[in-house]
C-alpha positions as CSV (number, residue, x, y, z in Angstrom):
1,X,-131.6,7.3,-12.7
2,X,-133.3,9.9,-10.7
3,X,-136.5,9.6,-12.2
4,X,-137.0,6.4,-10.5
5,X,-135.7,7.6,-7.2
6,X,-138.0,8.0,-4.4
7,X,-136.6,9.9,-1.2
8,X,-137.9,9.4,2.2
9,X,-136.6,12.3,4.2
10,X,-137.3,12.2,8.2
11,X,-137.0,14.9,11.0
12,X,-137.8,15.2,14.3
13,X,-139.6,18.0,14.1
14,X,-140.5,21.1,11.8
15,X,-139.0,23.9,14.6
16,X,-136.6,26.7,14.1
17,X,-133.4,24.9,13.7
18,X,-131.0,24.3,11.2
19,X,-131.4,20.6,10.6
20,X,-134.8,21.5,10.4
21,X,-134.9,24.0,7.8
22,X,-131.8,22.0,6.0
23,X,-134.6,19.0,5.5
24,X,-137.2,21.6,4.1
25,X,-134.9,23.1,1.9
26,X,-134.1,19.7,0.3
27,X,-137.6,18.3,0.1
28,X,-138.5,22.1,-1.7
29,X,-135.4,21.4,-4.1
30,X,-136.1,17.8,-4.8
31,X,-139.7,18.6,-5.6
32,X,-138.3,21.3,-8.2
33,X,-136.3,18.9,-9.2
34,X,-139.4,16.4,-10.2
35,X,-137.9,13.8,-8.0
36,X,-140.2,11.6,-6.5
37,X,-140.1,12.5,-1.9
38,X,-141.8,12.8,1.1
39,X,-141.0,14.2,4.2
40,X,-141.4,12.7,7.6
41,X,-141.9,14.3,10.6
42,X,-141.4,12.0,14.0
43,X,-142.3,14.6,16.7
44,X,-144.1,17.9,16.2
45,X,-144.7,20.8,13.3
46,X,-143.5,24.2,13.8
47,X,-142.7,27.6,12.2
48,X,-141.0,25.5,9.5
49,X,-143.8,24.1,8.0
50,X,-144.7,27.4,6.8
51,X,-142.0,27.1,3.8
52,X,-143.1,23.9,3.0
53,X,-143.8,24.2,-1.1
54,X,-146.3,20.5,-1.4
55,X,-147.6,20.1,2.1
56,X,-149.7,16.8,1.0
57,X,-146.3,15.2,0.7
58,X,-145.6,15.9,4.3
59,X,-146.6,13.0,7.1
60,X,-146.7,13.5,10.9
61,X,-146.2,10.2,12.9
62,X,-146.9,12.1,16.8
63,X,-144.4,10.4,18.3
64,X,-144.9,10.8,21.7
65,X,-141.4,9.4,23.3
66,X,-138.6,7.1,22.4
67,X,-140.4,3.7,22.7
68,X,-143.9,5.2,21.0
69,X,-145.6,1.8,19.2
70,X,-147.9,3.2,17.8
71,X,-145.6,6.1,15.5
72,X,-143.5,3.1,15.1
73,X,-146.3,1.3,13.7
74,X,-147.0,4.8,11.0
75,X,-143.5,4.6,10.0
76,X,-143.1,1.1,9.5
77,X,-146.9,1.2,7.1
78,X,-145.6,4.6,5.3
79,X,-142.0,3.3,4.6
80,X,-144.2,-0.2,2.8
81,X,-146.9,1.8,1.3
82,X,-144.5,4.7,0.0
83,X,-141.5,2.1,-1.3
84,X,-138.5,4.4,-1.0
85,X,-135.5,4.0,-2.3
86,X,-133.3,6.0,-0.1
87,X,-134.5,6.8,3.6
88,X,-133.0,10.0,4.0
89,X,-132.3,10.7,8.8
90,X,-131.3,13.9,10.3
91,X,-129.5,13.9,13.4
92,X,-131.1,11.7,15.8
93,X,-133.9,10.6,13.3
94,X,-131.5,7.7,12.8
95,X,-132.4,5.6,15.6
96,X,-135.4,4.9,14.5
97,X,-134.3,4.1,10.9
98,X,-131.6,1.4,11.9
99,X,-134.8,-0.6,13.3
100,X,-136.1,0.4,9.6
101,X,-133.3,-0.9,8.1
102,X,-133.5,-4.3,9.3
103,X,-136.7,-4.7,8.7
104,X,-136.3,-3.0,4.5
105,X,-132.7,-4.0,3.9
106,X,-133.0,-3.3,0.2
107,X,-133.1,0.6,1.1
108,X,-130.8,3.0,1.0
109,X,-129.8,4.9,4.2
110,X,-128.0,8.3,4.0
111,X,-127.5,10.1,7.3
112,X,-127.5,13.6,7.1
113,X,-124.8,14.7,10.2
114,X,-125.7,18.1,11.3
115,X,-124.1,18.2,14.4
116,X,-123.7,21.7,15.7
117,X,-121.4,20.9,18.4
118,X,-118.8,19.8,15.9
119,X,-115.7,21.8,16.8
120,X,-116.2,20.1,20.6
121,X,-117.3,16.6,19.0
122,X,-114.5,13.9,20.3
123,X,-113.9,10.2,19.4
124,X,-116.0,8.9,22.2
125,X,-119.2,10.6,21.4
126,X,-122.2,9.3,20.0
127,X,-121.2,5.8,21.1
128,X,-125.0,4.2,19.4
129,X,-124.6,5.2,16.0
130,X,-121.1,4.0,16.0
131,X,-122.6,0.7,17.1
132,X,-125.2,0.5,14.7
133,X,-123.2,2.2,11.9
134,X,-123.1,-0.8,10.0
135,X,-126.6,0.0,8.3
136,X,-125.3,3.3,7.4
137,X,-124.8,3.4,3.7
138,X,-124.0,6.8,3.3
139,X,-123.4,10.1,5.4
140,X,-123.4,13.7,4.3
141,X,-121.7,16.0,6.5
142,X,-121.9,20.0,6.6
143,X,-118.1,20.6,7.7
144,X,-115.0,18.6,7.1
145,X,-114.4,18.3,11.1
146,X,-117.8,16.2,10.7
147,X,-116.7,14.2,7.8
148,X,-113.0,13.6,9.6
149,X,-115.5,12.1,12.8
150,X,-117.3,10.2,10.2
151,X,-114.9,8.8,8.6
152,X,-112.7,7.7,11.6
153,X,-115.7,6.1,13.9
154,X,-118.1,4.9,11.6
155,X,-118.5,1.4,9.6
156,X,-119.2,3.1,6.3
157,X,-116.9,3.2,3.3
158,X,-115.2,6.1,3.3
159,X,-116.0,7.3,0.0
160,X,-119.9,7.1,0.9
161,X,-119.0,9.9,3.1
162,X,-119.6,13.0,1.5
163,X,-119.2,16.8,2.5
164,X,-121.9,18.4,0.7
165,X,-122.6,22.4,1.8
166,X,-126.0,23.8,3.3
167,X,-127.8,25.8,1.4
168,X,-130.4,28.6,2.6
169,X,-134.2,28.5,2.8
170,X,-134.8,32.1,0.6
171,X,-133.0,33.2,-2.1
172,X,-134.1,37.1,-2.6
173,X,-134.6,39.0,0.4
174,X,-134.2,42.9,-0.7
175,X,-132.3,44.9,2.3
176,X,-133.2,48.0,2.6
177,X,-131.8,50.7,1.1
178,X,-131.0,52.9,3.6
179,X,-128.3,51.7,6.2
180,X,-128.8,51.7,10.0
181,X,-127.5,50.0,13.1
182,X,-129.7,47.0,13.8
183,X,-127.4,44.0,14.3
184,X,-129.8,40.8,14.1
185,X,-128.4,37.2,15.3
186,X,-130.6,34.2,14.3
187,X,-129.8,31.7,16.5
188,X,-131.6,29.5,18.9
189,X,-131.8,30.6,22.6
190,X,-129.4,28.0,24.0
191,X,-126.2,27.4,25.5
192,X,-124.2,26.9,22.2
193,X,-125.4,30.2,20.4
194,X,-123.1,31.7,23.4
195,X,-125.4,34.9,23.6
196,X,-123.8,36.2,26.6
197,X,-120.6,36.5,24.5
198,X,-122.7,38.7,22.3
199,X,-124.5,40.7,25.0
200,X,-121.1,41.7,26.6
201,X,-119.6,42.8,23.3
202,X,-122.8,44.8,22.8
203,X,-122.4,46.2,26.4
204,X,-118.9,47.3,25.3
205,X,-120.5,49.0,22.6
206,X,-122.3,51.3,24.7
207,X,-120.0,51.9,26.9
208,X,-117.9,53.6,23.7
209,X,-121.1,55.2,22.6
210,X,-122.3,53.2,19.6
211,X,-125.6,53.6,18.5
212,X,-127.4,50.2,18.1
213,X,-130.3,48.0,18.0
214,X,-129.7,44.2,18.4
215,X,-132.8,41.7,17.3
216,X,-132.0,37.7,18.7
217,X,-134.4,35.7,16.8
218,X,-134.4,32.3,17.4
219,X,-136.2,29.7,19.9
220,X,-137.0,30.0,23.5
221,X,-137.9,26.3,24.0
222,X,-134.7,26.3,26.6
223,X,-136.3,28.1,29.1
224,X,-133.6,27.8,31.5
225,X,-130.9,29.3,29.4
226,X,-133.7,32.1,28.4
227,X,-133.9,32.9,31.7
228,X,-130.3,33.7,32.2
229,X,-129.9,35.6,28.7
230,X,-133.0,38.1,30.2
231,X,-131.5,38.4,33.5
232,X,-127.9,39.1,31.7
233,X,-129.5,41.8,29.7
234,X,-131.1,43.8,32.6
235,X,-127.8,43.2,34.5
236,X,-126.3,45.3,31.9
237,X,-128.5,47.2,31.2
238,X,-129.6,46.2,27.6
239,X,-133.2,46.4,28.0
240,X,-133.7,49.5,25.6
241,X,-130.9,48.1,23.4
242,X,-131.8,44.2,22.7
243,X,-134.9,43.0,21.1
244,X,-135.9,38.9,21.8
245,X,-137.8,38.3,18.6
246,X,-138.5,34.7,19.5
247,X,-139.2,32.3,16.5
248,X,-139.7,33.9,13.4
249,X,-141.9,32.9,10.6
250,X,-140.9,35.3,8.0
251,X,-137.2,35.3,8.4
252,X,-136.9,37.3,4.9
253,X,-138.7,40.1,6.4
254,X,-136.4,40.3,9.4
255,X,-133.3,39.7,7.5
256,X,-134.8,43.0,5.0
257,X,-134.7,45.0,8.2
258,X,-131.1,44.0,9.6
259,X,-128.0,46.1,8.8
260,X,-125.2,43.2,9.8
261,X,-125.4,39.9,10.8
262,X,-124.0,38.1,13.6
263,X,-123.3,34.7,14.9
264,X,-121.5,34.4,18.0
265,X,-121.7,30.7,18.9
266,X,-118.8,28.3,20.4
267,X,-119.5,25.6,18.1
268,X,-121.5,25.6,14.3
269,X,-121.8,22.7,11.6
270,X,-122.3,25.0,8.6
271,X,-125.3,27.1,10.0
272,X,-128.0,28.1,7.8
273,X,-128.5,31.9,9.2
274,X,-125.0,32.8,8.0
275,X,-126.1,31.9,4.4
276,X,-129.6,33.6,4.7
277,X,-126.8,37.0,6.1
278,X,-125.1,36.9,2.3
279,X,-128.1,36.0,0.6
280,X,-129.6,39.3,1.9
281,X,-126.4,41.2,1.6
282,X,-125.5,41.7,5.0
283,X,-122.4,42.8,6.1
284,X,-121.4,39.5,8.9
285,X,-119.7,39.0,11.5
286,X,-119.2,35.6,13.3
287,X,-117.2,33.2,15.5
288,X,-114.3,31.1,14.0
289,X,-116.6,27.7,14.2
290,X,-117.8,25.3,12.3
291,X,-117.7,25.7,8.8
292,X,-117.5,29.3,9.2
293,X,-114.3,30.7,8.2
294,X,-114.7,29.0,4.8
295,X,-117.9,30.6,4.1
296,X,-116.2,34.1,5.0
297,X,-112.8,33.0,3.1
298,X,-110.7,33.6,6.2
299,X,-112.8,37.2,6.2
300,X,-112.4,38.1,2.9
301,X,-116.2,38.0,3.0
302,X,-117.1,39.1,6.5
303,X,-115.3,39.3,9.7
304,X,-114.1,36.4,11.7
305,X,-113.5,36.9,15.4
306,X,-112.4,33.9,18.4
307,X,-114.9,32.2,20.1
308,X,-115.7,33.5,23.8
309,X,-114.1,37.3,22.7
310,X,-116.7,39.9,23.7
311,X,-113.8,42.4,23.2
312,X,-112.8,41.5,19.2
313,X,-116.2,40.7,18.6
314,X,-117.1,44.8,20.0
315,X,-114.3,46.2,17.5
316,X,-115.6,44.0,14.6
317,X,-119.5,45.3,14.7
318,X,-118.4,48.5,15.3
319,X,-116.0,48.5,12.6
320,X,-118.4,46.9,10.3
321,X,-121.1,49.8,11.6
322,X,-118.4,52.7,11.1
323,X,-117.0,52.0,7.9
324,X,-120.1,51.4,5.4
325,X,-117.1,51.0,2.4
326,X,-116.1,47.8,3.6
327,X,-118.9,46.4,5.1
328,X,-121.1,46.7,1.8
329,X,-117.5,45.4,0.0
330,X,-117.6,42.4,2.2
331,X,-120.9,41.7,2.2
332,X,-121.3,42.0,-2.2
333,X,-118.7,39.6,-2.4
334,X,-120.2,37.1,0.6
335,X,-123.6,37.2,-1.4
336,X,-121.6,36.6,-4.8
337,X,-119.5,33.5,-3.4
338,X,-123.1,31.8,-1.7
339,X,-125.0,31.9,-4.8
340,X,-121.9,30.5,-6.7
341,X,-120.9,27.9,-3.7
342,X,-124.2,26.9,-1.7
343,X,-127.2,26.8,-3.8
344,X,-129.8,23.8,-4.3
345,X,-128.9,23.3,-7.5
346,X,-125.5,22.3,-6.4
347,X,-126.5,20.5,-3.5
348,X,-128.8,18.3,-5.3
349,X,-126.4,17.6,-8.2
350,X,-124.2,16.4,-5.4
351,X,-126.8,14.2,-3.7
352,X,-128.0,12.3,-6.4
353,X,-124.0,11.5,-7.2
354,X,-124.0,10.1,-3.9
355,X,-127.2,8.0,-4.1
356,X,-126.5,6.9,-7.7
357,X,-122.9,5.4,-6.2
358,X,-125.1,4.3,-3.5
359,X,-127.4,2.1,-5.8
360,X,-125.2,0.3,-8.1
């Protein structure tokens, strides 16, 4: 059973992401949970590594490109000396681990499928790990659109391919009592997050005179696409109005601070920062993507707007600023359905299913 399990999770890196704080959050909950894992880290640390709960169980390979012998080399002596039973790739970790595979064929591969451009992912993508799927064993997926791909492309059986939920990195983060009008989007600074859909709806605001203060906290490592979300916020004049946070270490003491949550992206897997929003009670509002609207319960819990709608997106912050009854409504029961539907205890009950069907 899972006292004899030992997990092998690996990551490219340890930066603000959701992948990235997804393997974190599962090497804190497996530890809790006594079971026997390690965490791998291909490229570089980051922020992340700050939540890390038993940072002697965490091993850095410097991997310096795609062909590096030498973290090939670190891998190959940590996977013999470690003995895991279940090698546990994020995203594009699992390139690497098919080499792994052939060379360990007793263990256990379980890719984790974050892919956050899931609601634009087609049939002909990702054409290598459909090659190579054969030494897939297993695949957990964080929406169902994933878990359709999955199951369509992939040579895995299709009951080894699982959705199982994210769950967030904190679980008690106290808002503040007193209500104000900072909106806060955690989101990396790229092309996906669609910011400028979120600028213009905050330049509508303004034009309709609504007080506000917007906090985008998130990573800048795109400088290119940073570049045009600064000069889109002097073009509309949004300087004294929008706050780049950058990377942030202590998201619960941002989140404390927020008054209403916002994602405003064009495509989502199930993203982390909308379950640290509940967790911390904020009233959200966010783009129909991803895994999304199920999380919300078709905005039972929050509001739901279309992708690319600066307009419906305006009227839903301001409607969730204006009328404090609902928003706090929404929000109570958003925070109620996460800890009952996303925590780690049900993630991991799910996960060792899956590797105990996995190891018969």
């Amino acid at each position: 059973m899972k006292d004899d399990y030992r997990i092998l999770q690996i990551i490219d890196s340890l930066q603000v992401g959701g992948s990235e704080r997804m393997s974190v959050n599962i090497f804190n909950s497996l530890t809790s949970h006594n079971i026997k894992n390690c965490l791998v880290v291909s490229r570089k640390s980051g922020p992340i590594y700050n939540f890390i709960s038993e940072k002697k169980n965490v091993f850095f390979l410097n991997k310096k490109g795609s062909f590096d012998l030498l973290a090939f080399i670190r891998l190959f002596n940590l996977i013999r000396r470690y003995k895991p039973t279940v090698i546990h790739a994020h995203q594009t970790s699992i390139y690497w681990v098919f080499v792994m595979k052939l060379l360990f064929k007793r263990v256990i591969v379980i890719w984790h499928d974050h892919w956050g451009l899931s609601d634009l992912l087609k049939n002909s993508d990702r054409k290598v790990v459909k090659y190579f799927s054969f030494l897939i064993d297993g695949v957990i997926c964080v929406n169902h659109k994933i878990k359709t791909w999955n199951m369509e492309n992939l040579k895995v059986d299709g009951e080894s391919v699982v959705y199982i939920p994210n769950f967030p990195l904190s679980e008690n983060t106290n808002r503040k009592e007193v209500r104000g009008t900072t909106l806060l989007c955690i989101a990396n600074i790229r092309e996906q997050k669609d910011h400028p859909n979120l600028l213009n709806a905050c330049f509508l605001l303004k034009e309709q005179n609504v007080d506000f203060k917007l906090l985008l906290a998130g990573s800048l490592e795109d400088s290119n696409w940073v570049k045009k979300i600064k000069k889109l916020i002097f073009e509309l004049k949004l300087n004294d109005s929008v706050v780049l946070l950058g990377p942030v270490n202590d998201i619960s003491e941002v989140l404390s601070n927020a008054d209403i949550g916002i994602l405003s992206s064009v495509s989502e897997g199930l993203p982390v920062s909308l379950l640290e929003y509940g967790l911390a009670q904020l009233p959200v509002v966010c783009t129909d993507v991803g895994q999304c609207k199920e999380v919300l319960e078709n905005g039972k819990n929050g509001w739901i707007v279309p992708v690319k709608s600066p307009i419906e997106l305006a009227a839903a912050i301001k409607e969730a600023l204006e009328d404090s009854k609902i928003a706090d409504k929404k929000a109570m029961r958003l925070k109620k359905s996460i800890l009952e539907n996303y925590s780690s205890k049900g993630f991991i009950k799910r996960y060792i299913e899956l590797v105990n069907s996995l190891n018969k």
